[in-house]
Backbone as CSV, one residue per row, in Angstrom:
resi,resn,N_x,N_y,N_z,CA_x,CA_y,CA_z,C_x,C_y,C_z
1,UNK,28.641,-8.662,-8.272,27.377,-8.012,-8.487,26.384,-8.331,-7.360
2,UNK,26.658,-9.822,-6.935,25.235,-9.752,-5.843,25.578,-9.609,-4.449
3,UNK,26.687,-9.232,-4.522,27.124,-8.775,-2.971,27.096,-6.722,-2.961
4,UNK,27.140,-6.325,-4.301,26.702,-4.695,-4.341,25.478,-4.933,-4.311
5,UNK,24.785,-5.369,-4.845,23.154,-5.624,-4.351,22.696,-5.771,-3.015
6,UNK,23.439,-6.802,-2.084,22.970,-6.941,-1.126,23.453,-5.555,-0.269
7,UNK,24.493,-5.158,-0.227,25.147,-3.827,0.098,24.159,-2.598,-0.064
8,UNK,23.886,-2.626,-1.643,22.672,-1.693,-1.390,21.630,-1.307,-0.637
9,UNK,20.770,-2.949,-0.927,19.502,-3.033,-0.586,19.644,-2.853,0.993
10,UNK,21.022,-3.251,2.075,21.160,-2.772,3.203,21.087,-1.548,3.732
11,UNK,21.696,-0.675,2.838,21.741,0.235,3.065,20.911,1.419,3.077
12,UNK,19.521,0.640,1.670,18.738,1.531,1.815,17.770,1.119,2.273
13,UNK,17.326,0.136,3.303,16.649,-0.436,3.885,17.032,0.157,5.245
14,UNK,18.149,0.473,5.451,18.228,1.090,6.883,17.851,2.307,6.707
15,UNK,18.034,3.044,6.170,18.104,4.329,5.787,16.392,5.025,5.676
16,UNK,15.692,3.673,5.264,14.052,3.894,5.149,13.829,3.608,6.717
17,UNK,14.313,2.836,7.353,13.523,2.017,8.516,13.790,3.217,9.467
18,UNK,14.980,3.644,9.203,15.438,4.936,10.267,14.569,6.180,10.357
19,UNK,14.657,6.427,9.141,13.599,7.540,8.850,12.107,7.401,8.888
20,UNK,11.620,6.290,8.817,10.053,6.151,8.508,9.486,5.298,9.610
21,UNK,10.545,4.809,10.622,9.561,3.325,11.566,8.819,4.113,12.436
22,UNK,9.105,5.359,12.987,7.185,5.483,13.304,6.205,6.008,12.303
23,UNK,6.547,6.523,11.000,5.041,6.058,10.398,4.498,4.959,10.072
24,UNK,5.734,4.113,10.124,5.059,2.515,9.872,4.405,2.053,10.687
25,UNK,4.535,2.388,12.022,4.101,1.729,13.794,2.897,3.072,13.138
26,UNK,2.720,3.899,13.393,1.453,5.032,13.084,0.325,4.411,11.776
27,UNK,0.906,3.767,10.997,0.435,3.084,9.678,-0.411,1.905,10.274
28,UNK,0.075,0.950,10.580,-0.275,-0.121,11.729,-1.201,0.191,12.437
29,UNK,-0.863,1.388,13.332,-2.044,1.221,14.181,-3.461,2.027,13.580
30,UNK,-2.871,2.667,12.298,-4.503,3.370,11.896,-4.979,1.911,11.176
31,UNK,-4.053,1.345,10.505,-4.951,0.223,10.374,-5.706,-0.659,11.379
32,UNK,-5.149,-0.712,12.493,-5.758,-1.661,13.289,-7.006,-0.736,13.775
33,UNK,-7.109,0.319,13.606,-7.990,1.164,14.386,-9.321,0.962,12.989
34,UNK,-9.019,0.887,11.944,-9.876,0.877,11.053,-10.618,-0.331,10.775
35,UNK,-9.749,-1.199,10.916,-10.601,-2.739,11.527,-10.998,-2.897,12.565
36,UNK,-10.990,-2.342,13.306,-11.755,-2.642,14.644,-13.246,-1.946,14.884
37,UNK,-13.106,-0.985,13.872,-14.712,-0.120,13.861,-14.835,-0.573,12.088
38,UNK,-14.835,-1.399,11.531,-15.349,-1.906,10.617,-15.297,-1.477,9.475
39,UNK,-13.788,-1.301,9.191,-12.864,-0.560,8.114,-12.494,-1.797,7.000
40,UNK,-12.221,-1.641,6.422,-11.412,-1.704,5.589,-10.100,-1.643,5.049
41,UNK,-9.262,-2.166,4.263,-7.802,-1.844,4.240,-7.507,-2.372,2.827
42,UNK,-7.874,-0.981,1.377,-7.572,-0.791,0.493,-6.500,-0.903,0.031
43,UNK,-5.553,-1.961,-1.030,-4.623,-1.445,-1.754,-4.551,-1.678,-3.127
44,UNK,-3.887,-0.752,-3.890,-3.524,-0.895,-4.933,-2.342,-0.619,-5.788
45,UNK,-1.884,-0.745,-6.829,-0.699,-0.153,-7.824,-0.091,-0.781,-9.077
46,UNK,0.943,-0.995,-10.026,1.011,-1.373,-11.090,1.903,-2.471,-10.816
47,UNK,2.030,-3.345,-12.082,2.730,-4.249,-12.194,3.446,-4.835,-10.677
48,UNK,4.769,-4.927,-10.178,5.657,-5.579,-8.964,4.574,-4.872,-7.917
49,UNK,4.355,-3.471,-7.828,3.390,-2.869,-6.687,1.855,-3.773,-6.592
50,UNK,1.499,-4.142,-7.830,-0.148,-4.736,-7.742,0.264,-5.603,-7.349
51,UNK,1.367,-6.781,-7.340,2.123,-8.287,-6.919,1.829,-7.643,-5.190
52,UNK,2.231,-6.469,-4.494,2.779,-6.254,-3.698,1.271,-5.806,-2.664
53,UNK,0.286,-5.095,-3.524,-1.071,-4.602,-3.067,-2.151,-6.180,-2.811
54,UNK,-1.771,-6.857,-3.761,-2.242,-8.256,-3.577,-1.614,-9.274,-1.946
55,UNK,-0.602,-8.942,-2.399,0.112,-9.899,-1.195,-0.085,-9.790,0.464
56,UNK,0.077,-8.359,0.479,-0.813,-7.612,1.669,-2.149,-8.043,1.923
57,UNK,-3.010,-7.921,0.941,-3.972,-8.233,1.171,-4.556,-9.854,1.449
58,UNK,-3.637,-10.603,0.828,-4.147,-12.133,1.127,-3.286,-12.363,2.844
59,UNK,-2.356,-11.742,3.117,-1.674,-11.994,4.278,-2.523,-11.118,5.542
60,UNK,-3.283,-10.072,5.455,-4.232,-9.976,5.917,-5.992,-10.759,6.503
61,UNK,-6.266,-10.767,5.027,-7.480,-12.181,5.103,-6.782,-12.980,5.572
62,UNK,-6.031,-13.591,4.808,-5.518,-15.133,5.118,-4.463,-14.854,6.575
63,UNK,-3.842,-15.669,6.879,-2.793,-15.145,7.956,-1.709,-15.021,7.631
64,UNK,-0.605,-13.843,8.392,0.486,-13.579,8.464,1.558,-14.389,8.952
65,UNK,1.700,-14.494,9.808,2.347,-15.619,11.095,1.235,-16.097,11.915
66,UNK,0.131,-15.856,12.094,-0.571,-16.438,13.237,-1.963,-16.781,12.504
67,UNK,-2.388,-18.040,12.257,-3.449,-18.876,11.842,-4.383,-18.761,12.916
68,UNK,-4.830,-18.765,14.055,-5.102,-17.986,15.276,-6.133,-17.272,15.411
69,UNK,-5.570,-16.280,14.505,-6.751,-14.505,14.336,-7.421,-14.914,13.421
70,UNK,-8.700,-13.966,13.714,-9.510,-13.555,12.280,-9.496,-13.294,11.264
71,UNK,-9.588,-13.594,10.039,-9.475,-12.992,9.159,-10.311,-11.372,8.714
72,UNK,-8.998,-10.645,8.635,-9.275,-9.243,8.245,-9.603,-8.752,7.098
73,UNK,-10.418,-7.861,6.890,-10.813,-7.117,5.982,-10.074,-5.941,5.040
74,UNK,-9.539,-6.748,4.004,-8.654,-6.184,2.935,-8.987,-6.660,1.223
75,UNK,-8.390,-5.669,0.884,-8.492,-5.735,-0.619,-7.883,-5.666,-1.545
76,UNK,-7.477,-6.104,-2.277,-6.548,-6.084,-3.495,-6.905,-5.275,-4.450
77,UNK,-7.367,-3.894,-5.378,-7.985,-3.359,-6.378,-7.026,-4.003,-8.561
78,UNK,-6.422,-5.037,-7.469,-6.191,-5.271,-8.751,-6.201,-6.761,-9.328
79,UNK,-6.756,-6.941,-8.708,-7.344,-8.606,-9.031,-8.510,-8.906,-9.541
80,UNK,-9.654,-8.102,-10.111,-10.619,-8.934,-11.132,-10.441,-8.192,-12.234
81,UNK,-10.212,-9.271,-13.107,-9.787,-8.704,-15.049,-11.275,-8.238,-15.137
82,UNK,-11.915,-8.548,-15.128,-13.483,-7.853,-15.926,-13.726,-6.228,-15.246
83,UNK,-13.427,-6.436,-14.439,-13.596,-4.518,-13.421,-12.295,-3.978,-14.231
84,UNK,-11.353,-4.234,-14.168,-9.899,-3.483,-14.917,-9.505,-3.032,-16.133
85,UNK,-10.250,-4.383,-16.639,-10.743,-4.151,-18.503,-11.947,-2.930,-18.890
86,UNK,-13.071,-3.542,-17.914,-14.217,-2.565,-18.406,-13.825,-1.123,-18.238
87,UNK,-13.218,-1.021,-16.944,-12.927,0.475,-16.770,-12.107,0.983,-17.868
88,UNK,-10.756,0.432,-17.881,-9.722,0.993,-18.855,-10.494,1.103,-20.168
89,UNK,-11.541,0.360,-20.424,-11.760,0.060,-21.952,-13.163,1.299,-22.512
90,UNK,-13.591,1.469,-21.150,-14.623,2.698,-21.144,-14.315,4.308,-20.773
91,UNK,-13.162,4.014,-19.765,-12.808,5.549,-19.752,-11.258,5.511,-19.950
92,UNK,-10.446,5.347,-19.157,-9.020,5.231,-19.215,-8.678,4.203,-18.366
93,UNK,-7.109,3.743,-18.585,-6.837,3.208,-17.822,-5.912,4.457,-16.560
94,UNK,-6.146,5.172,-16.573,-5.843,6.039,-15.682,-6.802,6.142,-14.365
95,UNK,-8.222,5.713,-14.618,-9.145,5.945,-14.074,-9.713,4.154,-13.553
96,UNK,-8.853,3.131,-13.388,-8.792,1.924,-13.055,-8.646,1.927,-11.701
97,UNK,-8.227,2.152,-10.926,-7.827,2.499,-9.500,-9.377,3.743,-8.598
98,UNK,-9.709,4.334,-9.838,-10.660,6.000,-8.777,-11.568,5.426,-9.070
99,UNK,-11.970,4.461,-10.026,-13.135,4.263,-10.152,-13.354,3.730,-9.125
100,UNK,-12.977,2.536,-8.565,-13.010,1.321,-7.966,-12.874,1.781,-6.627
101,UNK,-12.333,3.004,-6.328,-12.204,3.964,-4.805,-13.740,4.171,-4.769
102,UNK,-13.952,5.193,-6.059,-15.443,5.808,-5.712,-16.370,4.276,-5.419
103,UNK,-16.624,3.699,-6.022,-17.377,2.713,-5.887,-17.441,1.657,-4.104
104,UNK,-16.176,2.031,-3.845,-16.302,0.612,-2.668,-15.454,1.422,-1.538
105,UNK,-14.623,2.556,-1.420,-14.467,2.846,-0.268,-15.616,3.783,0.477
106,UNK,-15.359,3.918,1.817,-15.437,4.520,2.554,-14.840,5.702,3.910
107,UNK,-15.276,6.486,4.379,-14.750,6.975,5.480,-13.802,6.270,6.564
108,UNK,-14.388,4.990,6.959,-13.916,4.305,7.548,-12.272,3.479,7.319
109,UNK,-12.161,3.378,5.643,-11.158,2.647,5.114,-9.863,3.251,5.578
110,UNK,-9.272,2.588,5.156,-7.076,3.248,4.974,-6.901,2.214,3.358
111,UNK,-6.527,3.383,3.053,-6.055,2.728,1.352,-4.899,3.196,1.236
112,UNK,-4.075,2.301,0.661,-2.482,2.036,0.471,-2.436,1.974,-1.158
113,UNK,-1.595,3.195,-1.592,-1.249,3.141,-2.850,0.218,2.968,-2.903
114,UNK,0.395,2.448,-3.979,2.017,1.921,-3.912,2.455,2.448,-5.607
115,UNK,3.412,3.303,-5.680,4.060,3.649,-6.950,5.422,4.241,-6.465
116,UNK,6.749,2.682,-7.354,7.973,2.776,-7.033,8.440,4.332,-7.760
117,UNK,7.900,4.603,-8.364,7.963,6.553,-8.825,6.992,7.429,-8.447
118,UNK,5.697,7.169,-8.044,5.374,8.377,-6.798,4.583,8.820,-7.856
119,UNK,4.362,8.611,-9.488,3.835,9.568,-10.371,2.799,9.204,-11.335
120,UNK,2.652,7.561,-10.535,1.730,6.604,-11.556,0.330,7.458,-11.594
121,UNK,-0.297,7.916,-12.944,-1.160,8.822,-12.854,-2.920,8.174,-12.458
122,UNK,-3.258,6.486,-12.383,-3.669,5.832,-11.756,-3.673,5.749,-10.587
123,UNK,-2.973,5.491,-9.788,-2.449,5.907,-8.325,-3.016,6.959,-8.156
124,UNK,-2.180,8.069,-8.329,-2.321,9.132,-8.053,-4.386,10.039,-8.330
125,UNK,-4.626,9.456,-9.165,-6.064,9.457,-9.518,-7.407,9.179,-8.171
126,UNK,-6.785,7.656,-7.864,-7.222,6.976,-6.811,-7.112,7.602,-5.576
127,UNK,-5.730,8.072,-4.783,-5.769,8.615,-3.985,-6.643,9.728,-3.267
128,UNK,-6.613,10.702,-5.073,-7.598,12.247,-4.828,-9.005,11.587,-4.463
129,UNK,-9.363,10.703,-5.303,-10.960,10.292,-4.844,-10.618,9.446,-3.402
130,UNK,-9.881,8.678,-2.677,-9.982,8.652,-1.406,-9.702,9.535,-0.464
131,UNK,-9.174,10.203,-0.763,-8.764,11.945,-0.153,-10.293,12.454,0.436
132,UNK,-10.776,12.775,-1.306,-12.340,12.945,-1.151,-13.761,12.329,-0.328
133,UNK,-13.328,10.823,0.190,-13.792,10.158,0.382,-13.944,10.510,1.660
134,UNK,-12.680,10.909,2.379,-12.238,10.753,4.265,-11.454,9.417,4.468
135,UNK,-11.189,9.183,3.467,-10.139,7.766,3.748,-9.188,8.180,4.616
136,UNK,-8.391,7.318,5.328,-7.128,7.914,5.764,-5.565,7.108,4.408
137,UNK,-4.976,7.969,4.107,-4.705,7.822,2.865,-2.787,8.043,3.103
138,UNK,-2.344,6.260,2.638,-1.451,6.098,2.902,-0.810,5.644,1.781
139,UNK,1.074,6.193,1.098,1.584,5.819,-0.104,2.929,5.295,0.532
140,UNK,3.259,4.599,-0.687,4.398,3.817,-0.684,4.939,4.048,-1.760
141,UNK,6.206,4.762,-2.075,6.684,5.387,-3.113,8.193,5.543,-2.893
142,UNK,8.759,5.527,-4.389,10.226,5.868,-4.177,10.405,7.371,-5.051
143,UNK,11.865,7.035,-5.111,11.947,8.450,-6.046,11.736,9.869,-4.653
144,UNK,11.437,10.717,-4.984,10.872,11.823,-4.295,9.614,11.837,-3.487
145,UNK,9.374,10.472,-4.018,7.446,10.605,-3.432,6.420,10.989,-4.568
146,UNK,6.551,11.846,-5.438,6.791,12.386,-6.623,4.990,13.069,-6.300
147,UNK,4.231,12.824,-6.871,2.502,13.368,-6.907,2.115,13.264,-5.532
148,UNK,2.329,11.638,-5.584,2.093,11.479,-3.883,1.833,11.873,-2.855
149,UNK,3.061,12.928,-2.534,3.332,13.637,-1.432,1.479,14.651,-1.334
150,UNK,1.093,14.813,-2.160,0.159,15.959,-1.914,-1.131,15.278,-1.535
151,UNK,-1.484,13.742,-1.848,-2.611,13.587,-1.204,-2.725,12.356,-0.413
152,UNK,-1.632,12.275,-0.286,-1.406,11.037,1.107,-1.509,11.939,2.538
153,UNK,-2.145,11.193,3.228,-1.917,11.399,5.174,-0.712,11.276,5.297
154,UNK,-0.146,10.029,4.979,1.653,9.298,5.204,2.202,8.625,3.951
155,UNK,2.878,9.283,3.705,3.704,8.634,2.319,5.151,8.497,2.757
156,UNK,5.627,7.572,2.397,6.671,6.721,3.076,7.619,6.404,1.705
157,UNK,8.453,7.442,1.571,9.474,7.760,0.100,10.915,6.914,0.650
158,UNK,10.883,5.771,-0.577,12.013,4.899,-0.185,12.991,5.566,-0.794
159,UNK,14.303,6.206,-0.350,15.226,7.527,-1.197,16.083,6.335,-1.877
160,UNK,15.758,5.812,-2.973,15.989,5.094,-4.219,15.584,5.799,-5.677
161,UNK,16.177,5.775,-6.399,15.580,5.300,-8.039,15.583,4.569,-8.706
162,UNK,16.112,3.444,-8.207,16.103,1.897,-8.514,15.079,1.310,-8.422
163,UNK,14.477,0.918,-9.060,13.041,0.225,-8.911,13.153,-0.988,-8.039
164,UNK,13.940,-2.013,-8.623,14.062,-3.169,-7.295,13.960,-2.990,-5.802
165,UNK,14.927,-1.731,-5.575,15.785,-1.966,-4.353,14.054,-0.827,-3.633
166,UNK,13.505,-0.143,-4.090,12.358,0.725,-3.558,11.242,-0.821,-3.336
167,UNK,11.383,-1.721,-4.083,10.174,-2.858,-4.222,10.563,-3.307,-3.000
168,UNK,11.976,-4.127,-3.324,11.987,-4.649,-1.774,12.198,-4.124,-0.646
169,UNK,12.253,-3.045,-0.394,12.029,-2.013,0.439,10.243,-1.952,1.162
170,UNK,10.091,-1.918,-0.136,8.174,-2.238,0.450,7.560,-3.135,0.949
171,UNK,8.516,-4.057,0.382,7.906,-5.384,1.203,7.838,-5.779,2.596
172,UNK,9.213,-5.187,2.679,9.890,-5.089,3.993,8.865,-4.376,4.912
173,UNK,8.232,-2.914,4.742,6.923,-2.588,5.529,5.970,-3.121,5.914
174,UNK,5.347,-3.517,4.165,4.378,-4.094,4.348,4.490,-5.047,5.355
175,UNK,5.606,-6.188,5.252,5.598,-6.842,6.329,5.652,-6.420,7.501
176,UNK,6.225,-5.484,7.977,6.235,-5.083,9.526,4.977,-4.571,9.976
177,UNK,4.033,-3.562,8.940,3.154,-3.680,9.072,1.931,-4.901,9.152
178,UNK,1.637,-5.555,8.922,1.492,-6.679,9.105,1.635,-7.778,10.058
179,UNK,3.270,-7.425,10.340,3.307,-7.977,11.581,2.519,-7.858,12.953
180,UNK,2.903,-6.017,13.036,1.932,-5.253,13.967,0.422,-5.460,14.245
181,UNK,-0.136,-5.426,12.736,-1.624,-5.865,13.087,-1.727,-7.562,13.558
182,UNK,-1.056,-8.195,12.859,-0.896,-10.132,13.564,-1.242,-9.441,14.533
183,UNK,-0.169,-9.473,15.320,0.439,-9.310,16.945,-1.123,-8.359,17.962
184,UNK,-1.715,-7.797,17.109,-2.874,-6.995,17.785,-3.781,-8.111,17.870
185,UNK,-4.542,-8.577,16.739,-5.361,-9.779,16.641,-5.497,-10.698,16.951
186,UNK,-4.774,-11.008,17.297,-4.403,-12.440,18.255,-4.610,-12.536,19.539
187,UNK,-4.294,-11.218,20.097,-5.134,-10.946,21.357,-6.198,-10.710,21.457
């Protein structure tokens, strides 16, 4: 079993990197372009994806590989219980993610939504109001891409339906992305 796993996850890890590494290098550099004129770098999504919108974001602030650089300007939208509760508990929890767009992005931002099915109706919520915003508006999705596809700039469809093997698939970006911006900052 954990050698078809690893088999998999190879396979569809190449299969993403092949198809998608220049929107990831294109991803990268709108981020770096958005921090450098005083952007922002939004993410969010559910359960393993919010683990994943978080992690980005502290490896951003905090450092990646290089202790060195500045700390950058990023966000997690799913890390304070009192904003997540109030919203869900006053309008929907569908509307946990757009609220929190309308409220704190800007033109300037790149917001990263992450749904391993493309159809999380939260997500997908969030996006339209950064759409609206002038965000530049970037997804991370498996499956088909599924809603996604219509209001992302770059949506980056891991061709999985496996939920794991699309997660660690994302990580895998995120990190390269990540890497890319390190490697800018430091200079």
């Amino acid at each position: 079993m954990i050698l078809e796993n690893q088999n998999e996850h190879i396979l569809v890890l190449k299969q993403t990197v092949n198809q998608h590494k220049d929107d990831i290098t294109l991803i990268a550099n709108e981020c770096i372009t958005r921090l450098k004129t005083g952007g922002k770098i939004i993410l969010f999504g559910n359960g393993g994806s919010a683990a994943d919108a978080q992690h980005m974001a502290a490896e951003l602030v905090g450092s990646f590989n290089n202790k060195q650089r500045k700390a950058l300007a990023a966000i997690a939208l799913t890390t304070d219980t009192s904003i997540i509760t109030s919203i869900s508990n006053d309008y929907t929890y569908d509307n946990v993610f757009s609220r929190q767009i309308e409220a704190i992005a800007s033109h300037q931002d790149l917001v990263i939504g992450i749904s391993t099915s493309g159809t999380s109706k939260n997500v997908i919520n969030a996006l339209k109001v950064a759409k609206s915003k002038k965000c530049f508006v970037v997804g991370l999705s498996g499956n088909k891409g599924g809603n996604m596809n219509t209001f992302c700039d770059i949506n980056i469809i891991v061709d999985s339906t496996q939920t794991s093997r699309i997660q660690e698939v994302h990580l895998f970006i995120e990190h390269s992305i990540c890497d890319i911006i390190d490697k800018y900052f430091l200079n």
